[in-house]
MIKOL-407065 format. One record per residue: residue number from 0; x, y, z of N, C-alpha, C, O, CB in turn; residue in one letter. Coordinates in steps of 0.1 Angstrom, whole numbers. Atoms other than C-alpha are relative to their C-alpha. Glycine has a CB too. Layout:
<sites>
<pami = NUM	n.xx = X	n.yy = Y	n.zz = Z	ca.xx = X	ca.yy = Y	ca.zz = Z	c.xx = X	c.yy = Y	c.zz = Z	o.xx = X	o.yy = Y	o.zz = Z	cb.xx = X	cb.yy = Y	cb.zz = Z	drenro = a> .
...
</sites>
This chain:
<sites>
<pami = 0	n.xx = 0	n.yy = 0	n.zz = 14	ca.xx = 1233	ca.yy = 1484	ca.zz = 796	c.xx = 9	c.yy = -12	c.zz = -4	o.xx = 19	o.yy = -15	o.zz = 2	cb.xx = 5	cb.yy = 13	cb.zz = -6	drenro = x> .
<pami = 1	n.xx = -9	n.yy = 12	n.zz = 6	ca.xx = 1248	ca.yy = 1454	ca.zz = 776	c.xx = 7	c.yy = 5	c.zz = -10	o.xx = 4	o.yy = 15	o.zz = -16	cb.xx = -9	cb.yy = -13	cb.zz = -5	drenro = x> .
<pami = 2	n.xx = -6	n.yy = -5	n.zz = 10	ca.xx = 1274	ca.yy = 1457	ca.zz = 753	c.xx = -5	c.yy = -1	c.zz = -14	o.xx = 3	o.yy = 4	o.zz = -22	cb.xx = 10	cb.yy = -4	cb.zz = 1	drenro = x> .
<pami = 3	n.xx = 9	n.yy = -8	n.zz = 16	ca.xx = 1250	ca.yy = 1460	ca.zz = 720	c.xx = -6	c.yy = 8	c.zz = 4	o.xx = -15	o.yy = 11	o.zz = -4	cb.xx = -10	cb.yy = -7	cb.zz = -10	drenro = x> .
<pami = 4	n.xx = 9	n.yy = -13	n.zz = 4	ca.xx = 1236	ca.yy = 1487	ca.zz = 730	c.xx = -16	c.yy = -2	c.zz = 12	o.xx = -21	o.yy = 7	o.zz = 20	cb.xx = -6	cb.yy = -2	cb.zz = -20	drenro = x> .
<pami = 5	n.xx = 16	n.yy = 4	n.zz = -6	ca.xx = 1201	ca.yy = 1470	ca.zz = 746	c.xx = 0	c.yy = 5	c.zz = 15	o.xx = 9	o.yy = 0	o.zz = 22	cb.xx = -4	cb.yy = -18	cb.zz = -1	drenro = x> .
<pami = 6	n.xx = 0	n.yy = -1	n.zz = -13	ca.xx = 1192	ca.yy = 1486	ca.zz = 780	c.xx = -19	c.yy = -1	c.zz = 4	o.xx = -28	o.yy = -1	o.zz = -4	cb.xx = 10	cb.yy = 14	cb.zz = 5	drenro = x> .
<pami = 7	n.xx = 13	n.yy = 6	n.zz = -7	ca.xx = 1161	ca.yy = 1479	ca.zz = 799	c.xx = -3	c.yy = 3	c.zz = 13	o.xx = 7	o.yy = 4	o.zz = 21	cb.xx = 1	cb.yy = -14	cb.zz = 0	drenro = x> .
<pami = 8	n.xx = 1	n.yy = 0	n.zz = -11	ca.xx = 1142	ca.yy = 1483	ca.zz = 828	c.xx = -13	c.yy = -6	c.zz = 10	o.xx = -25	o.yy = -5	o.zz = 6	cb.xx = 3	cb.yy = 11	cb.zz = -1	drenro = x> .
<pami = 9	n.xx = 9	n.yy = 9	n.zz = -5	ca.xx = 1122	ca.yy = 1464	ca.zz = 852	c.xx = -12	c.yy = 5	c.zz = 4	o.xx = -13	o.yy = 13	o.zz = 12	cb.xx = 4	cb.yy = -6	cb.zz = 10	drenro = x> .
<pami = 10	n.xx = 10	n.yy = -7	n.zz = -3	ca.xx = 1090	ca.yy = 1472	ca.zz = 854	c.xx = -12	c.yy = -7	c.zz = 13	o.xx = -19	o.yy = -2	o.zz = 21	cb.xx = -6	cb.yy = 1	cb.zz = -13	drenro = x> .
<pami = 11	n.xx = 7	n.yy = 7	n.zz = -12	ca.xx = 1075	ca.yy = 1444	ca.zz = 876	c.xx = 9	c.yy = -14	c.zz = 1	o.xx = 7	o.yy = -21	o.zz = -8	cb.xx = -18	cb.yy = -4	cb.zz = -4	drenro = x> .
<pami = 12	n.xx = -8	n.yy = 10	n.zz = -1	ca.xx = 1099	ca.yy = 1416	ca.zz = 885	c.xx = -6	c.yy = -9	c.zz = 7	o.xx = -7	o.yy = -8	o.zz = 19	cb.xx = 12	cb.yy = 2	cb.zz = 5	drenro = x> .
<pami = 13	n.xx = 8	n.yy = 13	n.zz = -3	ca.xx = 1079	ca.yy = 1382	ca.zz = 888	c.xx = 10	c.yy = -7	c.zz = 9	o.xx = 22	o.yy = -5	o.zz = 9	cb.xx = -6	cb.yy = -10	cb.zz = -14	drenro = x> .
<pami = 14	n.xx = -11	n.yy = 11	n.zz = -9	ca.xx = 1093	ca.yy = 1354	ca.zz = 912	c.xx = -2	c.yy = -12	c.zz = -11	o.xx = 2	o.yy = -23	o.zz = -6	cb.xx = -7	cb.yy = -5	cb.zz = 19	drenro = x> .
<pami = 15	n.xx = 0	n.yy = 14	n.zz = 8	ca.xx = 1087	ca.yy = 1328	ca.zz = 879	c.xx = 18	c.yy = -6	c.zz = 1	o.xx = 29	o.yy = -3	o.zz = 4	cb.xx = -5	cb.yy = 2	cb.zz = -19	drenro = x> .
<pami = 16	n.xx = -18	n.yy = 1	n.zz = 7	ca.xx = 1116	ca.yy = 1311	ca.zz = 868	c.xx = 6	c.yy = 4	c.zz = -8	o.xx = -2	o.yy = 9	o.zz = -17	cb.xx = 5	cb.yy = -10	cb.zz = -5	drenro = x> .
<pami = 17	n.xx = -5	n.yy = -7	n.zz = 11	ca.xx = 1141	ca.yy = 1323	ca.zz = 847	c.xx = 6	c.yy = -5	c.zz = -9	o.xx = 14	o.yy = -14	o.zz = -9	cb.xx = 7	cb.yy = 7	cb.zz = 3	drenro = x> .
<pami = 18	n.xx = 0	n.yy = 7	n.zz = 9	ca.xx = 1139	ca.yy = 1321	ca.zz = 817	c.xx = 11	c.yy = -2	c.zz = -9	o.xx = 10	o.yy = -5	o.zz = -20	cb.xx = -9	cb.yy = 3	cb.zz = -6	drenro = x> .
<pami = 19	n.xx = -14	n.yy = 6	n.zz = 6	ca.xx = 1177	ca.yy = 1316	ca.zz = 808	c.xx = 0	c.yy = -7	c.zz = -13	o.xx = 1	o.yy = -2	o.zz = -24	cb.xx = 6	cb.yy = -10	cb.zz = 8	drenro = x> .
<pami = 20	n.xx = -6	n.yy = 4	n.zz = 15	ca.xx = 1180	ca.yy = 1289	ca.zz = 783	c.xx = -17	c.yy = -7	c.zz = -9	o.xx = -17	o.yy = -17	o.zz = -16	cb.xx = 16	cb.yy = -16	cb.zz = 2	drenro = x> .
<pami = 21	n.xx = 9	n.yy = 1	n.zz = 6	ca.xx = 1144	ca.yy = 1290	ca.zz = 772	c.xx = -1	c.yy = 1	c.zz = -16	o.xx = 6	o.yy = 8	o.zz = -22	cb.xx = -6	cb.yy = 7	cb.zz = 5	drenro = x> .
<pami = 22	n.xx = -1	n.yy = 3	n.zz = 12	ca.xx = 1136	ca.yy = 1280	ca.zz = 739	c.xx = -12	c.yy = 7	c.zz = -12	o.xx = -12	o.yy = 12	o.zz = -23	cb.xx = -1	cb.yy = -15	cb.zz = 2	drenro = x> .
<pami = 23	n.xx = 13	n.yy = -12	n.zz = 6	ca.xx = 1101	ca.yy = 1295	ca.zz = 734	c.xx = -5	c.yy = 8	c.zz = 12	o.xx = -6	o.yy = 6	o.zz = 24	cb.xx = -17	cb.yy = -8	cb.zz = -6	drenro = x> .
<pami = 24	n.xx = 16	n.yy = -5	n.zz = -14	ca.xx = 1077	ca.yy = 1319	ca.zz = 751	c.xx = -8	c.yy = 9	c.zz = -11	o.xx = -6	o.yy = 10	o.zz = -23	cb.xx = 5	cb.yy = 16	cb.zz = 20	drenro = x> .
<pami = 25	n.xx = 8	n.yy = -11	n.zz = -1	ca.xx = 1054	ca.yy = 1343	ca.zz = 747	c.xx = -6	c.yy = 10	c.zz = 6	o.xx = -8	o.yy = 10	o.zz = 18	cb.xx = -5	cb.yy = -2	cb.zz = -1	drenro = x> .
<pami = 26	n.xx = -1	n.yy = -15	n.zz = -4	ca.xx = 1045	ca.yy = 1380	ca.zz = 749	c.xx = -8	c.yy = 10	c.zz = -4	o.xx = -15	o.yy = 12	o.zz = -14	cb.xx = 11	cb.yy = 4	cb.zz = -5	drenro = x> .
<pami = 27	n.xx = 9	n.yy = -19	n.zz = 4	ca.xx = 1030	ca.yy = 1413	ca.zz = 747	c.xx = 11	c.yy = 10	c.zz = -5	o.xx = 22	o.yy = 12	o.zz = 1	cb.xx = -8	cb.yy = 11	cb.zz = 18	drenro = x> .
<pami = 28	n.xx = -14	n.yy = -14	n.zz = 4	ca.xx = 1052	ca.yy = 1440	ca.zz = 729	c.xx = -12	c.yy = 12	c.zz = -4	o.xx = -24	o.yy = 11	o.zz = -6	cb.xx = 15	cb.yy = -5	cb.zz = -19	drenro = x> .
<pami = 29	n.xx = 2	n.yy = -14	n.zz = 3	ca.xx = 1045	ca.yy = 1476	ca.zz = 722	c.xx = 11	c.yy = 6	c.zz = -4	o.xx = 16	o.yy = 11	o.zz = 6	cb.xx = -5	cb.yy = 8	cb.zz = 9	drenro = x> .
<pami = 30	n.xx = -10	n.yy = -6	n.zz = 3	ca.xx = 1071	ca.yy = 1489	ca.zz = 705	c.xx = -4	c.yy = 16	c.zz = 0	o.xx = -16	o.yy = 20	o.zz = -2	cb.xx = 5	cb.yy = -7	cb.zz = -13	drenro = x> .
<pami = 31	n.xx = 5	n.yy = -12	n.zz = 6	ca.xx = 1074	ca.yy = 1526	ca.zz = 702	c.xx = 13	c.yy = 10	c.zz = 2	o.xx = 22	o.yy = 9	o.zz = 10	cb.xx = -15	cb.yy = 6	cb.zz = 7	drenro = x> .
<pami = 32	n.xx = -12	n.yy = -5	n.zz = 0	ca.xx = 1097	ca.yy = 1552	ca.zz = 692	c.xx = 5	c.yy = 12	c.zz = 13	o.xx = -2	o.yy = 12	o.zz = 23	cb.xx = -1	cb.yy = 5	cb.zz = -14	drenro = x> .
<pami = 33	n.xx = -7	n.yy = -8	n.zz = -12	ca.xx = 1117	ca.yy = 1579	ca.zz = 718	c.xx = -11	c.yy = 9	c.zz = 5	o.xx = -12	o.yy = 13	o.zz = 17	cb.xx = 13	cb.yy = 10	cb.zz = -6	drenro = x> .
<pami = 34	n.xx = 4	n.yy = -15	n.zz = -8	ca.xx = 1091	ca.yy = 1605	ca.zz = 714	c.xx = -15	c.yy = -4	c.zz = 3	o.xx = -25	o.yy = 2	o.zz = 4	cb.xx = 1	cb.yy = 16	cb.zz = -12	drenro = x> .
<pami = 35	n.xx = 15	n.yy = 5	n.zz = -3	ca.xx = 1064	ca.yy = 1580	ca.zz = 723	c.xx = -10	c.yy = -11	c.zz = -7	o.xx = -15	o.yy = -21	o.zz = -3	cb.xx = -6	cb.yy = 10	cb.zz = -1	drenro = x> .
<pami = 36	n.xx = 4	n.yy = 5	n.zz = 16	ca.xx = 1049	ca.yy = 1571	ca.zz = 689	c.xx = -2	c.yy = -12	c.zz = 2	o.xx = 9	o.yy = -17	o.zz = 4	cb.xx = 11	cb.yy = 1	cb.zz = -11	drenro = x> .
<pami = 37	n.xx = -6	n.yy = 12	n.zz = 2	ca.xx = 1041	ca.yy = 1535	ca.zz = 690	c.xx = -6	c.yy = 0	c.zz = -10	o.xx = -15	o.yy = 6	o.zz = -15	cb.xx = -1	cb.yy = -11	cb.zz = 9	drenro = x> .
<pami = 38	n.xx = 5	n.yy = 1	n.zz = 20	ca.xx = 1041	ca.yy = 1520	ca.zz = 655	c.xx = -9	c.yy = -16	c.zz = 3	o.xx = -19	o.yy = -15	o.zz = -3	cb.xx = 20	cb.yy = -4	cb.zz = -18	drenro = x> .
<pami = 39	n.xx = 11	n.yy = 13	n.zz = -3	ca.xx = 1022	ca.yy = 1480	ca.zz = 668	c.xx = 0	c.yy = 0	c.zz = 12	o.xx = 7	o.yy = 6	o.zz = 20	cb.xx = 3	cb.yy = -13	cb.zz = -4	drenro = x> .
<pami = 40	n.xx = -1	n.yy = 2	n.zz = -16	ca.xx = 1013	ca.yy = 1470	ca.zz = 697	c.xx = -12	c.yy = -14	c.zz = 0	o.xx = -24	o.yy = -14	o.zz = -4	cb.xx = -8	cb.yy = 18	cb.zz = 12	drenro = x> .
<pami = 41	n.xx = 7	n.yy = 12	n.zz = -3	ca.xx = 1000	ca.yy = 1431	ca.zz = 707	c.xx = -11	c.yy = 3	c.zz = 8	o.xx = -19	o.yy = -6	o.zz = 7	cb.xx = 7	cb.yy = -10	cb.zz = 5	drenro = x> .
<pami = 42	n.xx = 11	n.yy = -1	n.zz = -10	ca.xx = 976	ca.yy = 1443	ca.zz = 731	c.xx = -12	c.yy = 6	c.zz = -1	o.xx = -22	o.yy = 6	o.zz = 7	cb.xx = 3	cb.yy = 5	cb.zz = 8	drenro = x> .
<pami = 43	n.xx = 11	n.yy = -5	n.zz = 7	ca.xx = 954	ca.yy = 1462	ca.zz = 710	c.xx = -10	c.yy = -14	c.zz = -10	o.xx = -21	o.yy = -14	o.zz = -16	cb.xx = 8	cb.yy = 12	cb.zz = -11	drenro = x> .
<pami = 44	n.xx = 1	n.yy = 9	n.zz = 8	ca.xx = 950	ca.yy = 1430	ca.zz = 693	c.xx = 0	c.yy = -18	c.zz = 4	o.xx = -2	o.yy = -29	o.zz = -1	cb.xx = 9	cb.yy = 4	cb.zz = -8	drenro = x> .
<pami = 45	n.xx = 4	n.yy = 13	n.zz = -11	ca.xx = 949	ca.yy = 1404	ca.zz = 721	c.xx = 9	c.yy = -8	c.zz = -3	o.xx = 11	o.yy = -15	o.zz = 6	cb.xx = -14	cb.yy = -9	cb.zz = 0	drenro = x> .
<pami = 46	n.xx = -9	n.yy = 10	n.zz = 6	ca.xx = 973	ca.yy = 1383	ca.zz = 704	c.xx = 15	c.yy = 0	c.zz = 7	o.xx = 22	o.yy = 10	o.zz = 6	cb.xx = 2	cb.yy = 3	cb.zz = -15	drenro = x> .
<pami = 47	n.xx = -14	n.yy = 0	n.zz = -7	ca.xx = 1005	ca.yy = 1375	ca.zz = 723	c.xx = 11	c.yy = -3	c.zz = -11	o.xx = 8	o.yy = -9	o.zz = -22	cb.xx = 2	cb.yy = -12	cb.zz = 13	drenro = x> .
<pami = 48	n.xx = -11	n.yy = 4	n.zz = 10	ca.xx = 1041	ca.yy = 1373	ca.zz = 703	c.xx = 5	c.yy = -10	c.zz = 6	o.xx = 8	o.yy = -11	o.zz = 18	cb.xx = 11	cb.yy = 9	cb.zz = -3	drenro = x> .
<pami = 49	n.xx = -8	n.yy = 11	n.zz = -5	ca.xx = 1053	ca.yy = 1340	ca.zz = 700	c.xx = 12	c.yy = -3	c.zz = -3	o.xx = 15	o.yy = -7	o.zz = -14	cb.xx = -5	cb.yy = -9	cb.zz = -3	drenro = x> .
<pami = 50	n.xx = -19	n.yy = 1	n.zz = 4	ca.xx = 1093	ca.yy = 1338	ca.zz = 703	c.xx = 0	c.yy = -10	c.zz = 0	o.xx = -6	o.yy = -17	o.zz = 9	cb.xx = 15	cb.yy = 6	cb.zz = 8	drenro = x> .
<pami = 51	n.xx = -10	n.yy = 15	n.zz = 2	ca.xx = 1115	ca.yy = 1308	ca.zz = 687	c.xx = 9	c.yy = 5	c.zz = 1	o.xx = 14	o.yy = 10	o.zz = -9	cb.xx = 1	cb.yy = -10	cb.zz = -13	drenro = x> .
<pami = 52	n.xx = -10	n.yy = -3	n.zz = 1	ca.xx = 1141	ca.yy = 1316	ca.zz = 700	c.xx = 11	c.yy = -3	c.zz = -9	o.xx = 15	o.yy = 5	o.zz = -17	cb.xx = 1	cb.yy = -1	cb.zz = 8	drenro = x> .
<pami = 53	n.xx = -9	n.yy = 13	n.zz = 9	ca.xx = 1167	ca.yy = 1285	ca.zz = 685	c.xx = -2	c.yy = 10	c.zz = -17	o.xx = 7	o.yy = 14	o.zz = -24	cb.xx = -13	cb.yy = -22	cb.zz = 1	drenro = x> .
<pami = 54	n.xx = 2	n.yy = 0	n.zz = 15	ca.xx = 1149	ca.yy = 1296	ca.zz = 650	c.xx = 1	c.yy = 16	c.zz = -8	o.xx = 1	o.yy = 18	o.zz = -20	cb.xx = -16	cb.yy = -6	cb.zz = -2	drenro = x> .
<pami = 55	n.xx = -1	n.yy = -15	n.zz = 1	ca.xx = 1153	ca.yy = 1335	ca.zz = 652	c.xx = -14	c.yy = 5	c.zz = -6	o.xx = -24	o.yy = -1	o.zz = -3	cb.xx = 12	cb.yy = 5	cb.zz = -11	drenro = x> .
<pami = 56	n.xx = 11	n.yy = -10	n.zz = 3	ca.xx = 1129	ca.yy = 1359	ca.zz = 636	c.xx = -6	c.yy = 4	c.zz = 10	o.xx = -18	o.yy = 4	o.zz = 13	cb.xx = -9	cb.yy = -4	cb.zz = -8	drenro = x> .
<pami = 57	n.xx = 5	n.yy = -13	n.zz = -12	ca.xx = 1129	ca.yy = 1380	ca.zz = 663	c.xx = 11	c.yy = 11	c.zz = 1	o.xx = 22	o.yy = 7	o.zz = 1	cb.xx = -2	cb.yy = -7	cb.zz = 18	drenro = x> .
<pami = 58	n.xx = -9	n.yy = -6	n.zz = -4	ca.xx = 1147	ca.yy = 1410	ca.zz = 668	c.xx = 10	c.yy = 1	c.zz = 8	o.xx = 6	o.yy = 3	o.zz = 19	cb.xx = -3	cb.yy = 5	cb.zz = 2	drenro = x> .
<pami = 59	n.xx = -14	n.yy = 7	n.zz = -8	ca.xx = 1182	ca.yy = 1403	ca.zz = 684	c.xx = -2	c.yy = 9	c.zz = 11	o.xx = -1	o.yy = 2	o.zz = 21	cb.xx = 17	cb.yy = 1	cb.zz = -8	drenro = x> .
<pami = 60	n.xx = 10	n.yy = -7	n.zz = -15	ca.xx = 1169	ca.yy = 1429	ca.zz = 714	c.xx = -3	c.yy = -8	c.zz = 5	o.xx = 3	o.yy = -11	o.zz = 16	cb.xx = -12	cb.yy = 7	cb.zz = 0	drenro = x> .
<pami = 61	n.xx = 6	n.yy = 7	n.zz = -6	ca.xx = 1145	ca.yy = 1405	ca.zz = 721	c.xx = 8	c.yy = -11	c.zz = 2	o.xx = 11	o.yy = -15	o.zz = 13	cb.xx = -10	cb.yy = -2	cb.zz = -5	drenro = x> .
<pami = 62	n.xx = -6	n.yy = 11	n.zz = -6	ca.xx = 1164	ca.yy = 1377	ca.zz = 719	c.xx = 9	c.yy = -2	c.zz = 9	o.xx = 10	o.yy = -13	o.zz = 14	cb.xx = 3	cb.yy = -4	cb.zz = -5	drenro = x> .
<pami = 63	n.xx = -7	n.yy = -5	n.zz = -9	ca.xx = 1189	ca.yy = 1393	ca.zz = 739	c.xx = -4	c.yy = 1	c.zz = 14	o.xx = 2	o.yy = -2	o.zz = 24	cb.xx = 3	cb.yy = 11	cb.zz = -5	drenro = x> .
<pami = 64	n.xx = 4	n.yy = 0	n.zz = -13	ca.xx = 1164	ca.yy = 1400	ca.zz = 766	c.xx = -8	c.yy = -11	c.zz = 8	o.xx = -5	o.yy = -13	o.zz = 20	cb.xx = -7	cb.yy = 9	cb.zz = 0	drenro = x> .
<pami = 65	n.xx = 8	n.yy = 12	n.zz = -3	ca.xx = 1142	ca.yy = 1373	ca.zz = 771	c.xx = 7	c.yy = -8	c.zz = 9	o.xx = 2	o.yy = -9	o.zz = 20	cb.xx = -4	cb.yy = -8	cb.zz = -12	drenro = x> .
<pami = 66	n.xx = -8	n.yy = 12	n.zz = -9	ca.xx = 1166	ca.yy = 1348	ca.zz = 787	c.xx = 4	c.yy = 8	c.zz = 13	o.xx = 5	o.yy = 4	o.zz = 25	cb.xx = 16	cb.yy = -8	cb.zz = -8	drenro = x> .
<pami = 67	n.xx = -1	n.yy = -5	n.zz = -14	ca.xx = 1174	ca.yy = 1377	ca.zz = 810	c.xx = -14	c.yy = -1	c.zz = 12	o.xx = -13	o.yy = -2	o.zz = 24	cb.xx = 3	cb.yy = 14	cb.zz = -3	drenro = x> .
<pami = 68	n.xx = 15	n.yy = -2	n.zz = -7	ca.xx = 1137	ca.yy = 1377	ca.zz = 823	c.xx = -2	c.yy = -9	c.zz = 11	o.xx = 7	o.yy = -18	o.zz = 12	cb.xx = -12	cb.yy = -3	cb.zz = -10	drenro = x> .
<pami = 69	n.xx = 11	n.yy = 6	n.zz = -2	ca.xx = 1115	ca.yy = 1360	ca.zz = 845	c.xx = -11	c.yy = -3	c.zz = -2	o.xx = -18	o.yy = 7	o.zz = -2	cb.xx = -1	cb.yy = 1	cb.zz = 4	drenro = x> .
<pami = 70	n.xx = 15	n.yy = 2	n.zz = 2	ca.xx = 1084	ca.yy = 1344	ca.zz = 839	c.xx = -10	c.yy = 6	c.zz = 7	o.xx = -12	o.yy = 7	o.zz = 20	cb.xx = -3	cb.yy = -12	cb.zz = 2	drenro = x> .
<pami = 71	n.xx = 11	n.yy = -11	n.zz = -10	ca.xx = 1056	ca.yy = 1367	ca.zz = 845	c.xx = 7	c.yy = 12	c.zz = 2	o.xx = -1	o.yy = 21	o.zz = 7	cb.xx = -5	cb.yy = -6	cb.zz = 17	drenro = x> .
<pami = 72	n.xx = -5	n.yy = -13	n.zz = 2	ca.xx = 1080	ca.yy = 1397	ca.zz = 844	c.xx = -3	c.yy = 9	c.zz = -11	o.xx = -6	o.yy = 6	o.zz = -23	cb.xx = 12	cb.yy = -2	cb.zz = 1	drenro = x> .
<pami = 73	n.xx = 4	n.yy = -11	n.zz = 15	ca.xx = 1073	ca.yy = 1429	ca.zz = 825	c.xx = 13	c.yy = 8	c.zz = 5	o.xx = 18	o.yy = 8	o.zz = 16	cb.xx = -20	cb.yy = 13	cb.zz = -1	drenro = x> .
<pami = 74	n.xx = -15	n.yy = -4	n.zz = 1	ca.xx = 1104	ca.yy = 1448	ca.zz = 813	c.xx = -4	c.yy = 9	c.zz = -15	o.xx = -9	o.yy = 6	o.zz = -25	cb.xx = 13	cb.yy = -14	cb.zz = -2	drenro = x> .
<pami = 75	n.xx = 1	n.yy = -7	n.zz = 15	ca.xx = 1105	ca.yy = 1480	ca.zz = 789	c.xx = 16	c.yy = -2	c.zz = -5	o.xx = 26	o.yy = 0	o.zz = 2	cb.xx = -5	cb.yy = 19	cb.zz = 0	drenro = x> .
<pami = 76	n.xx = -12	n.yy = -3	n.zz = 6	ca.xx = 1133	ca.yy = 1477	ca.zz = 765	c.xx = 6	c.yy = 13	c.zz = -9	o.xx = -4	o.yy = 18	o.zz = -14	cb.xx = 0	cb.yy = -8	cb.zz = -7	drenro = x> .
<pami = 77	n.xx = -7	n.yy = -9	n.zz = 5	ca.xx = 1154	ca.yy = 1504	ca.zz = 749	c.xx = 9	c.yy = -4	c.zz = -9	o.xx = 21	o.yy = -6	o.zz = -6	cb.xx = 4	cb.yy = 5	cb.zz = 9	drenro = x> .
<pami = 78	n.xx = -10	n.yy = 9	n.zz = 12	ca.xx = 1167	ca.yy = 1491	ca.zz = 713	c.xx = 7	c.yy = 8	c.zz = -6	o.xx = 2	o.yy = 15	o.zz = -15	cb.xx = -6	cb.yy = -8	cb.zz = -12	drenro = x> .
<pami = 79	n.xx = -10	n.yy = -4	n.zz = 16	ca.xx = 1197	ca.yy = 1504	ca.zz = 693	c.xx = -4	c.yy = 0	c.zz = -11	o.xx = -4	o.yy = -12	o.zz = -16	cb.xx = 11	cb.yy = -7	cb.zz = -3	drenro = x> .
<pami = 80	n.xx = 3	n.yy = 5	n.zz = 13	ca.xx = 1186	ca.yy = 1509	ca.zz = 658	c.xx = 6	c.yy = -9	c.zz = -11	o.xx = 1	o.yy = -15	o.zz = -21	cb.xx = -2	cb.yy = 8	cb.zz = -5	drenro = x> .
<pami = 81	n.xx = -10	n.yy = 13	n.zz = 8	ca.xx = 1213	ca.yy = 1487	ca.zz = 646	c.xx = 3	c.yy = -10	c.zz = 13	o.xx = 4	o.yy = -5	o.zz = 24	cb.xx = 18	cb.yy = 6	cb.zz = -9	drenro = x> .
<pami = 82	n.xx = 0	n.yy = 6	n.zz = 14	ca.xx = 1218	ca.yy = 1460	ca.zz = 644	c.xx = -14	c.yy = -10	c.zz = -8	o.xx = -14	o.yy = -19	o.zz = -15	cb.xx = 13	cb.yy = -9	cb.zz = 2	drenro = x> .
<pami = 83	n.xx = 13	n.yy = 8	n.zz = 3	ca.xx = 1180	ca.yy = 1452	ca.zz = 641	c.xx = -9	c.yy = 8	c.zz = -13	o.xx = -15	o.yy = 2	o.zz = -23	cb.xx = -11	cb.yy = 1	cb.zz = 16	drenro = x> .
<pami = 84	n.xx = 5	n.yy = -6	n.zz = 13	ca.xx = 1168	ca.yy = 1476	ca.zz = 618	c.xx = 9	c.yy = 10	c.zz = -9	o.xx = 11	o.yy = 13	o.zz = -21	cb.xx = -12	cb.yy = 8	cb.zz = 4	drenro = x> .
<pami = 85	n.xx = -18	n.yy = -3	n.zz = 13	ca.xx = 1198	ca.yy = 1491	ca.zz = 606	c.xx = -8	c.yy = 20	c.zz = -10	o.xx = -17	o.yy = 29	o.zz = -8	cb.xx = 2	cb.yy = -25	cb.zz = -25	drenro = x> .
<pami = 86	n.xx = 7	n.yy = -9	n.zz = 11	ca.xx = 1192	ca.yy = 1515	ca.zz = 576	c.xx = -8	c.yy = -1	c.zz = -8	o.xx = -11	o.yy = 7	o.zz = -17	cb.xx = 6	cb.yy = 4	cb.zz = -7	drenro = x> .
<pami = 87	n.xx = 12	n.yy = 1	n.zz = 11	ca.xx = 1166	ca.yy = 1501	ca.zz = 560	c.xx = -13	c.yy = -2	c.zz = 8	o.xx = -23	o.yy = -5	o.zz = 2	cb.xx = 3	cb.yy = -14	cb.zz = -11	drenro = x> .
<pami = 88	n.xx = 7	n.yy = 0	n.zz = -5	ca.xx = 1145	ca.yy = 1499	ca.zz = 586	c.xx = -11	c.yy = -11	c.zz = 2	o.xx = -8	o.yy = -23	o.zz = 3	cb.xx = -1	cb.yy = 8	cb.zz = -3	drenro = x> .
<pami = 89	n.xx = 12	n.yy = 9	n.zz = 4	ca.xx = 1109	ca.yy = 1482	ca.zz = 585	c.xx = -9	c.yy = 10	c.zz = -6	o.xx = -15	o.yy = 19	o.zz = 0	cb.xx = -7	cb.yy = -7	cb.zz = 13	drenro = x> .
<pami = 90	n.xx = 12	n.yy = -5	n.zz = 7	ca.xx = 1087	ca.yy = 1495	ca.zz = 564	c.xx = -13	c.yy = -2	c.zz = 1	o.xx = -15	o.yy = -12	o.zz = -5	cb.xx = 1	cb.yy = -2	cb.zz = -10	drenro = x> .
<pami = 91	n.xx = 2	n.yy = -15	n.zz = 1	ca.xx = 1060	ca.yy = 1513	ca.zz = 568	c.xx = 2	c.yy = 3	c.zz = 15	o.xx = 3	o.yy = 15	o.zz = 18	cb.xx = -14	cb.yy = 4	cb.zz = -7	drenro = x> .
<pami = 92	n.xx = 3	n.yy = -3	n.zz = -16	ca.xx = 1057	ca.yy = 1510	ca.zz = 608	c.xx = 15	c.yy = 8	c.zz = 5	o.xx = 15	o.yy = 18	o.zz = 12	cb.xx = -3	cb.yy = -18	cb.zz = 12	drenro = x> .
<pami = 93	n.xx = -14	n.yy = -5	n.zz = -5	ca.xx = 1098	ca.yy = 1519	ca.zz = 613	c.xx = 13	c.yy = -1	c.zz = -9	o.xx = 20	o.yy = -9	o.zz = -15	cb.xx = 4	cb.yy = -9	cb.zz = 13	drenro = x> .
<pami = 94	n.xx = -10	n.yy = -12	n.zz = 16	ca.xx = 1117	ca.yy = 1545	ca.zz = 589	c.xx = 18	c.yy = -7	c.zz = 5	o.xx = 21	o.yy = -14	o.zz = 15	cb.xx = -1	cb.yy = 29	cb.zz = 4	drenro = x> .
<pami = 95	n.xx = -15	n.yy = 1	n.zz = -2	ca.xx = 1157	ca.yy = 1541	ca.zz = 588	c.xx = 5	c.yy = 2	c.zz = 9	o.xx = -5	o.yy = 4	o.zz = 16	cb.xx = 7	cb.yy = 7	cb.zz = -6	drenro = x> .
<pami = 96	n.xx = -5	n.yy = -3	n.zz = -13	ca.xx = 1174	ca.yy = 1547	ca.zz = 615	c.xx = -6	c.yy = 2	c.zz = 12	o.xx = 1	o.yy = 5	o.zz = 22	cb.xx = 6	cb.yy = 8	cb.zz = -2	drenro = x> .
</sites>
């Protein structure tokens, strides 16, 4: 576990490089809540997520994890509701807290 909270676990650990001080990539996410629930998911929709990292607008999770990675690695994450969605959440896919 890192100290915000974010913990994670490897699900397939690629031999790419790592992507440390990467600037972009791209991704598949599924987010979903504890009891399963997912509220999006890129893979229903073929579309990969594209992270800037440098430019944000990404969940500080992600940005948090990514540089840990490898290329070609899959990794589920486990997000703290703060300090990404806080109390106000996202509306409508992810309520308050």
């Amino acid at each position: 576990m890192q100290q915000s909270g974010l913990q994670y676990e490897i699900l397939k650990e690629d031999k790419g490089a790592p992507l440390g001080t990467v600037t972009k990539a791209m991704a598949h996410y599924k987010p979903a809540f504890t009891d399963g629930k997912v509220c999006q998911s890129s893979y229903e929709s073929a579309n990969t997520f594209k992270l800037d990292l440098p430019k944000g607008g990404v969940i500080k999770g992600r940005m948090e994890a990514v540089p840990l990675m490898k290329e070609g690695s899959r990794w589920k994450l486990f997000l703290p509701y703060d300090p990404d969605y806080g109390s106000g959440g996202n509306p409508p896919d992810i309520p308050p807290f």
